[in-house]
C-alpha positions in Angstrom: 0.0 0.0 0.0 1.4 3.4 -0.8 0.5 7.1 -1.1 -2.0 7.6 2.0 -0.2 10.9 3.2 -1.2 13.7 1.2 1.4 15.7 1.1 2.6 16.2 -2.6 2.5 19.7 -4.4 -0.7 20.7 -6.0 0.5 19.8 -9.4 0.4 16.9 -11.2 3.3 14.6 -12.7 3.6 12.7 -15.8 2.6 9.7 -13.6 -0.6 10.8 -12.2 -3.3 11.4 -14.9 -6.5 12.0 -12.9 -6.1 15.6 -14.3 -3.6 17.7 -16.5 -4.8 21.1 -15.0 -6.6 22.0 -12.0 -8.4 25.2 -11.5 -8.1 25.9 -7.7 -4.0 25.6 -8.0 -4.5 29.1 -9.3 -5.9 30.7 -6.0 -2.2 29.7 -4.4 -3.5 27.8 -1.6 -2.1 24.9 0.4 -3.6 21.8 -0.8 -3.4 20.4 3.0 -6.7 23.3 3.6 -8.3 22.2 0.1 -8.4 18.9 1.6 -9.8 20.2 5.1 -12.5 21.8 3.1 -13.5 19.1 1.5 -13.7 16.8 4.9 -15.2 19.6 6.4 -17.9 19.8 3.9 -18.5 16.0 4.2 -18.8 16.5 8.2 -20.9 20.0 8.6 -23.2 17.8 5.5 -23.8 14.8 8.1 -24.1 16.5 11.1 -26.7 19.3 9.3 -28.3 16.4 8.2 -28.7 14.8 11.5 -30.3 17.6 13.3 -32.4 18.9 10.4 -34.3 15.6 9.9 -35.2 15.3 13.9 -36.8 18.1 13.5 -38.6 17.9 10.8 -40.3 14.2 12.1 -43.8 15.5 13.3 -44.2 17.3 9.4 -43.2 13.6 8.2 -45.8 11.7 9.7 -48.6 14.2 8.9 -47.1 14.5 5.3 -46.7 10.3 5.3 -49.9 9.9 6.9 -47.9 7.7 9.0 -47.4 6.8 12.9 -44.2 7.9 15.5 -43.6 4.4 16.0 -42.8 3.8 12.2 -41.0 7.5 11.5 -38.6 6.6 14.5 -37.1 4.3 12.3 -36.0 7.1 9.4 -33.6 7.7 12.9 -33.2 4.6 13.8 -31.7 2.8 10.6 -29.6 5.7 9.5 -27.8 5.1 12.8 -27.5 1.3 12.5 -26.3 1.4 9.4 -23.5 4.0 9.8 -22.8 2.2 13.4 -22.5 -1.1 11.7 -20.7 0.1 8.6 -17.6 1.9 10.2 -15.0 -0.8 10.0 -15.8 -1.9 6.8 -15.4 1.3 5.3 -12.2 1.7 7.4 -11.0 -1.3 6.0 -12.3 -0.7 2.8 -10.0 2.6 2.7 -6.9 0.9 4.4 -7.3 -1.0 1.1 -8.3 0.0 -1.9 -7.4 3.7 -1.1 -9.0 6.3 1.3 -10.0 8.5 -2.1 -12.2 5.7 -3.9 -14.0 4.9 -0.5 -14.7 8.7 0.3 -15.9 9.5 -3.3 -17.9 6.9 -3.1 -19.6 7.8 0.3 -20.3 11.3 -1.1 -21.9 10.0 -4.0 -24.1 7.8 -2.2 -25.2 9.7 0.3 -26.1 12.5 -2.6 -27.9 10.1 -3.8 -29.9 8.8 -0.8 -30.6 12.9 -0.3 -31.9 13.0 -3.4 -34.7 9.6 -2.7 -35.4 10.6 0.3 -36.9 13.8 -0.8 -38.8 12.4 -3.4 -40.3 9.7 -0.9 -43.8 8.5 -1.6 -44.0 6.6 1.4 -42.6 6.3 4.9 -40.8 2.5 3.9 -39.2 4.4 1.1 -38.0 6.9 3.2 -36.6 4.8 5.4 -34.8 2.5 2.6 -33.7 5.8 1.4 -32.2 6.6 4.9 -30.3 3.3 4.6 -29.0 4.4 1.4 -27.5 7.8 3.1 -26.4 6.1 6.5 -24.4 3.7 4.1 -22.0 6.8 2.6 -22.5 8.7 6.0 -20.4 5.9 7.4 -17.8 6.5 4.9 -17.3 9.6 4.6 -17.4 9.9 8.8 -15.3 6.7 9.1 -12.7 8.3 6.6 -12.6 11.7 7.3 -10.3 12.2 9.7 -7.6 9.2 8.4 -7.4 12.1 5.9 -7.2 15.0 7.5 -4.1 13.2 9.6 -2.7 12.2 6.3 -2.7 16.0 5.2 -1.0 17.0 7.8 2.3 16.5 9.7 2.0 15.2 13.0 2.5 18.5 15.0 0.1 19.9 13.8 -2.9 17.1 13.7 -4.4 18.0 16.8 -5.2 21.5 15.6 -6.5 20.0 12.5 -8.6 17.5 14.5 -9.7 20.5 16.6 -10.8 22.5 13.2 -12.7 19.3 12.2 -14.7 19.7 16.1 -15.9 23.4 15.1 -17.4 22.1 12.4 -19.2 19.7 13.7 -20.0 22.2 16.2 -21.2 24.2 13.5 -23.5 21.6 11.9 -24.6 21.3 15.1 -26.2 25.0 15.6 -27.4 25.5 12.6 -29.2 22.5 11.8 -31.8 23.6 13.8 -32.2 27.1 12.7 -31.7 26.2 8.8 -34.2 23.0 9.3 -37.1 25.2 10.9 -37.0 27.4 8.7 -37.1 25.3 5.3 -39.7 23.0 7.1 -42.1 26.1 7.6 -41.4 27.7 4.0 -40.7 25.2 1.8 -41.8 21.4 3.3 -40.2 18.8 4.9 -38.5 17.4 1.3 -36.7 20.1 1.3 -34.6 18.9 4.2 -33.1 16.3 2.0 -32.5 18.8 -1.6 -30.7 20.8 0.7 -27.9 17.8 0.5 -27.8 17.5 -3.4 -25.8 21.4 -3.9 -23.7 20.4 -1.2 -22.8 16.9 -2.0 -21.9 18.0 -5.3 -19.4 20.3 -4.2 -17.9 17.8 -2.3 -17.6 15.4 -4.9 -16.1 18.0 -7.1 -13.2 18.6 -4.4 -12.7 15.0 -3.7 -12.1 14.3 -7.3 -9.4 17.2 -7.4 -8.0 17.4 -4.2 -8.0 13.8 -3.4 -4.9 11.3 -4.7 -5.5 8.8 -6.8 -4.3 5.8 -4.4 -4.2 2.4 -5.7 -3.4 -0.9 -4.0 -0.6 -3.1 -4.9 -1.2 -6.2 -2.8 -4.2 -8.6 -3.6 -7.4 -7.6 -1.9 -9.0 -9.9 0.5 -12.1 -8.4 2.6 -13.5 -10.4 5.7 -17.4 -10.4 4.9 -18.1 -13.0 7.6 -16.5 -10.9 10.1 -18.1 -7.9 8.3 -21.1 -9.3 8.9 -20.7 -10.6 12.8 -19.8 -7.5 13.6 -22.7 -5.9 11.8 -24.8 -8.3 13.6 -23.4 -7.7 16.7 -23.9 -4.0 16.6 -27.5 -3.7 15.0 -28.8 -6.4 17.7 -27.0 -4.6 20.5 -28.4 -1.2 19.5 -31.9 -2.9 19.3 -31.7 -3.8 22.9 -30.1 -0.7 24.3 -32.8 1.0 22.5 -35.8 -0.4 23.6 -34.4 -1.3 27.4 -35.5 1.6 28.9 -38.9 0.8 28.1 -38.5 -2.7 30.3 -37.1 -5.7 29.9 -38.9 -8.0 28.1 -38.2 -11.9 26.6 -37.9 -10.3 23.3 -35.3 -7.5 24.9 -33.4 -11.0 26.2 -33.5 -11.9 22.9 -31.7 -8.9 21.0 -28.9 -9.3 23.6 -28.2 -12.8 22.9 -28.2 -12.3 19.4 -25.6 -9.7 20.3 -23.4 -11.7 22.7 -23.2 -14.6 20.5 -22.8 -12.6 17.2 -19.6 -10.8 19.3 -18.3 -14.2 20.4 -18.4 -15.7 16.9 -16.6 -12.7 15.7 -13.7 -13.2 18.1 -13.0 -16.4 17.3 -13.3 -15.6 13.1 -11.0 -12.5 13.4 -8.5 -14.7 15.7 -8.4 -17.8 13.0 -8.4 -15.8 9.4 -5.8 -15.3 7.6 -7.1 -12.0 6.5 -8.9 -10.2 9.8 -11.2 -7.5 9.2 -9.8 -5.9 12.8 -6.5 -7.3 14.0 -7.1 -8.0 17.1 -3.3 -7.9 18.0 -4.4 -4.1 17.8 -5.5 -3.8 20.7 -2.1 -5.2 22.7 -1.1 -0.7 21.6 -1.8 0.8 25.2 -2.3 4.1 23.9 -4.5 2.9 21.1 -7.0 1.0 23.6 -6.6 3.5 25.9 -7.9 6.2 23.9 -10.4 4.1 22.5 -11.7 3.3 25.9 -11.8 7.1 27.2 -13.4 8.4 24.2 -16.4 5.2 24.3 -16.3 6.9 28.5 -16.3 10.5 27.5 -19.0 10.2 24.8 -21.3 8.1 26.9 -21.3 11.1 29.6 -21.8 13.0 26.9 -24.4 11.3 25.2 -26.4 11.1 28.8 -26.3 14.6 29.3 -27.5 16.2 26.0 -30.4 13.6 26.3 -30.8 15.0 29.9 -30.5 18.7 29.7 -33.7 19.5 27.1 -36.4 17.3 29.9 -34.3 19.2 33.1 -35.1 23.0 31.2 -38.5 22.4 30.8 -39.8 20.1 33.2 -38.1 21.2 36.1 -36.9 24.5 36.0 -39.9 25.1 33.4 -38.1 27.0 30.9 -39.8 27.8 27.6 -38.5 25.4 24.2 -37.1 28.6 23.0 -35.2 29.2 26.4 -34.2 25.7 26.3 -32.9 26.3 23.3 -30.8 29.2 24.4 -29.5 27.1 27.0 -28.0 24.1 25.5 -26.4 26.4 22.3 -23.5 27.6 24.3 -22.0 23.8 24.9 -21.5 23.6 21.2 -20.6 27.3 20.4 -17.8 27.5 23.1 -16.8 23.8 21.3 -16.4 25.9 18.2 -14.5 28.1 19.5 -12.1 26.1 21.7 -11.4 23.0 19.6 -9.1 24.3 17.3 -7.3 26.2 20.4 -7.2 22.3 22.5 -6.0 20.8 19.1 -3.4 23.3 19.1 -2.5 22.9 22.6 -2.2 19.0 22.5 0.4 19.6 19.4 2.6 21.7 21.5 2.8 19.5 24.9 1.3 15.9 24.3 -2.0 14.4 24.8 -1.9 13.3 28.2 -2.5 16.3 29.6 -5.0 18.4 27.7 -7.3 15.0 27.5 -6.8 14.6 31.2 -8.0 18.1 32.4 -10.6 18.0 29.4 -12.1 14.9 31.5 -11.7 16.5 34.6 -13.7 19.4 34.0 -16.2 17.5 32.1 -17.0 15.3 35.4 -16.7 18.2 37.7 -19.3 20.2 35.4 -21.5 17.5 35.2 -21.8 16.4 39.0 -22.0 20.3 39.9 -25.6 19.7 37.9 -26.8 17.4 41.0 -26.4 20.6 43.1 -29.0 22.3 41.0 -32.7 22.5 42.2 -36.3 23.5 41.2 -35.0 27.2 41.6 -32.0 27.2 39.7 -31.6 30.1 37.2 -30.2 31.1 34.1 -26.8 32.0 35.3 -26.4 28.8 36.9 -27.3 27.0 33.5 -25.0 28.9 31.6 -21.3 28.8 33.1 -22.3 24.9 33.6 -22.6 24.3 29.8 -19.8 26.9 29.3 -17.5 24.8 31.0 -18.6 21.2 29.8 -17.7 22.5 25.9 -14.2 23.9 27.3 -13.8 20.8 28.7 -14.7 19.0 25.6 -12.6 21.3 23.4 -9.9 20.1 25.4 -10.6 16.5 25.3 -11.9 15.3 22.0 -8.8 16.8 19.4 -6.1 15.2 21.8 -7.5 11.8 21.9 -9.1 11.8 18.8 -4.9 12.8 17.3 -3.9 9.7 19.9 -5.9 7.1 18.3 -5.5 7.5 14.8 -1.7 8.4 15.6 -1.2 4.9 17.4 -1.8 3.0 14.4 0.8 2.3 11.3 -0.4 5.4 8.6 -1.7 2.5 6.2 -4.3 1.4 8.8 -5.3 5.2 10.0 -8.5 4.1 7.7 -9.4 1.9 10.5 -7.8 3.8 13.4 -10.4 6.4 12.1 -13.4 3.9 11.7 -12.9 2.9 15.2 -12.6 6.5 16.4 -16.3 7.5 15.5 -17.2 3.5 15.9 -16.6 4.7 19.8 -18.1 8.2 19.1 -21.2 6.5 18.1 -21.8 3.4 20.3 -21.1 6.0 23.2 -23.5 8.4 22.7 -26.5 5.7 22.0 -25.5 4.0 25.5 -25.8 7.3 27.2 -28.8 8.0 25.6 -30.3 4.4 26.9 -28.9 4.1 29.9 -29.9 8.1 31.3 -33.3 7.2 30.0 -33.2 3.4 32.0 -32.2 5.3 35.0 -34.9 7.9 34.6 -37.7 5.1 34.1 -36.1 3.5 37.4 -37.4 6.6 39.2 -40.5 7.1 37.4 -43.7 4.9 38.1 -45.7 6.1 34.6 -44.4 8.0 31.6 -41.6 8.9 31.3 -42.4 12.8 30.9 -45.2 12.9 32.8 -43.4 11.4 36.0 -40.4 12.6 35.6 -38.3 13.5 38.8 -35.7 15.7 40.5 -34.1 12.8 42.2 -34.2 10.9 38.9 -32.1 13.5 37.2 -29.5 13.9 40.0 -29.3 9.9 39.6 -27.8 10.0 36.7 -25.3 12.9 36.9 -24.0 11.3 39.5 -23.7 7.8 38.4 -22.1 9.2 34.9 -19.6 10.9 36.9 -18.2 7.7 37.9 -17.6 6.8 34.3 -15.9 10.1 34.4 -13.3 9.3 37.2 -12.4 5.9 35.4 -12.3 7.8 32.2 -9.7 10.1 33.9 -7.4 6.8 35.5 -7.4 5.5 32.2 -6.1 8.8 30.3 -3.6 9.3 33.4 -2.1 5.9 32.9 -1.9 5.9 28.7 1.3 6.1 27.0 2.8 9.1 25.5 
């Protein structure tokens, strides 16, 4: 395998003949930022997309004429099918060439955009969704393998920590762009919004991106592919539906996802040709890192499911005050990733991913101190400090993971990072709302509690505190 760094002049040679001229080498910029804007494009698309379509479910199931149960699954298999596409895609880059398997995740998902807003019918939509999660996962699995590849190593952290802002960024205005299309233009146009986009991110990654081909024969691990892919989509099913009680069928998903895991074990441990390596995970700072970003993500995962019932139940804010509230976590994450990735470049990871978990469990358990007569100011510096904290964190260990892997496997070093991202988040999500069941006797809205909330702050600072042991005790 050759040619994953990207780090050759903007100009062609006699060797390469994807193209003879290229337009943007006349605006005399770096072709390291051409390359962040095109990943960046390919993230702000997937995370706009993300929080545009939640919105825009209750216009869905008047427009479908359908039912919440069956429009929770546009959400629903989007996210199993980027969850349990991630190392293949990481795999699939690591070899046949981190180019082909990004251009092809742009295309598709352009593609799924463009069925899912011309959707007749909710299954459509939701096979249409399937469609987009399938290049979601590539382009989000890829991303930042390329983004490390673009640039030298001391100065990947503050590329990592660019790549956090604009997640940030797809973040905040999903939800302003989204309400506004829904209410002046329909639902649909949620999707069309994609196919402008997408095309310009095709157009850089044909022109920006190398032309990387494989030398060694090919050989792709489909029955650990689809173990894994088992294993996942069962495990997500259970965590999903577990806060609603545990039922045979519950037991069932679990064992699905148990056995599927152990099968895969024993695959990856006797082929010749592993889809994961599981010698891998013998790298301290690799599993380490791994294991603090599953941690931090779950905490983090919990709490943006927490904060929005808290506002308005509790302290009975209004949805537009809510609103106002949760924005500055992801504004000051904007602002203070690149600055953490920056940081980490200068002195190492250990510390800026250390203190990042630090005052991410200190913020959060300083929520169990709140009560019915909390007040703005005491919302504010709270979420303040949990997006310093995870400015800090995320570019360090992010940089740490992909870094602790050869460069011809930082396809699957970058699969695994948002493998964690994701699989974190949906735990937190299940497990705040298991906990918040435990203390409610009815609905969950309805009876929510006080005591309920403060349960799981302080239970998900304990993931915290191991979180921080773990980062303490990883390699340099």
């Amino acid at each position: 395998m050759t040619g994953y760094g990207i780090t050759k002049p903007f100009s062609c040679t006699k060797d390469e003949n994807l193209f003879k001229f290229n337009p943007m080498s006349l605006l005399g910029i770096d072709r390291r930022w051409w390359v962040s804007l095109n990943i960046s494009i390919g993230i702000y698309m997937s995370t706009l997309d993300a929080s545009i379509v939640n919105i825009s479910l209750p216009t869905i199931i008047q427009s479908l004429n359908t039912t919440i149960k069956a429009v929770a699954w546009v959400v629903i298999a989007y996210l199993i099918i980027i969850t349990g596409c991630l190392l293949l895609m990481g795999r699939l880059a690591d070899l046949f060439g981190q180019k082909k398997i990004y251009l092809f995740g742009f295309l598709t998902f352009t593609i799924g955009s463009f069925l899912c807003g011309i959707s007749p019918t909710i299954n459509f939509l939701i096979l249409s969704r399937v469609i987009q999660g399938l290049g979601a996962s590539a382009t989000m699995g890829i991303g930042p393998a390329i983004i490390t590849g673009a640039f030298p190593e001391k100065e990947r952290g503050q590329a990592l920590g660019i790549m956090g802002s604009v997640v940030s960024a797809g973040f905040l205005s999903g939800p302003l762009i989204g309400g506004f299309m829904i209410e002046h233009l329909g639902w649909r146009s949620v999707f069309f919004v994609n196919l402008p986009v997408g095309a310009l991110g095709i157009y850089l990654s044909i022109k920006v991106l190398e032309n990387v081909r494989s030398e060694d024969k090919v050989q792709i691990d489909f029955l650990g592919f689809s173990l894994v892919f088992s294993f996942i989509t069962s495990f997500l099913l259970f965590i999903n539906r577990v806060g609603k009680g545990l039922y045979p069928l519950h037991l069932i998903w679990l064992g699905i996802s148990l056995l599927s895991l152990t099968l895969f074990l024993i695959v990856e441990i006797k082929t010749t040709s592993p889809l994961v390596d599981l010698r891998l995970f013998k790298r301290r700072l690799f599993t380490s890192s791994l294991v603090t970003s599953f941690l931090s993500f779950w905490i983090g995962g919990a709490h943006t499911f927490l904060i929005p019932f808290f506002l308005q139940d509790i302290l009975r804010f209004s949805p537009s005050k809510v609103g106002m509230m949760v924005f500055p976590v992801s504004l000051t994450l904007m602002v203070m990733a690149p600055l953490g990735g920056r940081f980490s470049d200068r002195i190492g990871i250990r510390i800026p991913t250390t203190t990042g978990l630090i005052i991410i469990s200190l913020t959060i358990f300083s929520f169990t101190l709140l009560g019915k007569g909390a007040g703005d100011h005491d919302i504010l510096w709270r979420q303040i400090l949990l997006g310093v904290g995870i400015g800090l964190f995320n570019p360090a260990n992010n940089s740490a993971i992909i870094g602790s892997l050869p460069k011809e496997m930082s396809g699957l070093a970058s699969s695994f990072l948002a493998l964690a991202r994701n699989l974190g988040m949906v735990v937190g999500v299940a497990f705040s709302e298991m906990i918040l069941m435990m203390r409610s006797t009815h609905n969950l809205v309805e009876q929510i509690t006080l005591e309920g909330f403060h349960d799981v702050w302080r239970v998900v600072v304990i993931f915290g505190l191991a979180a921080i042991l773990i980062s303490l005790m990883r390699n340099k």
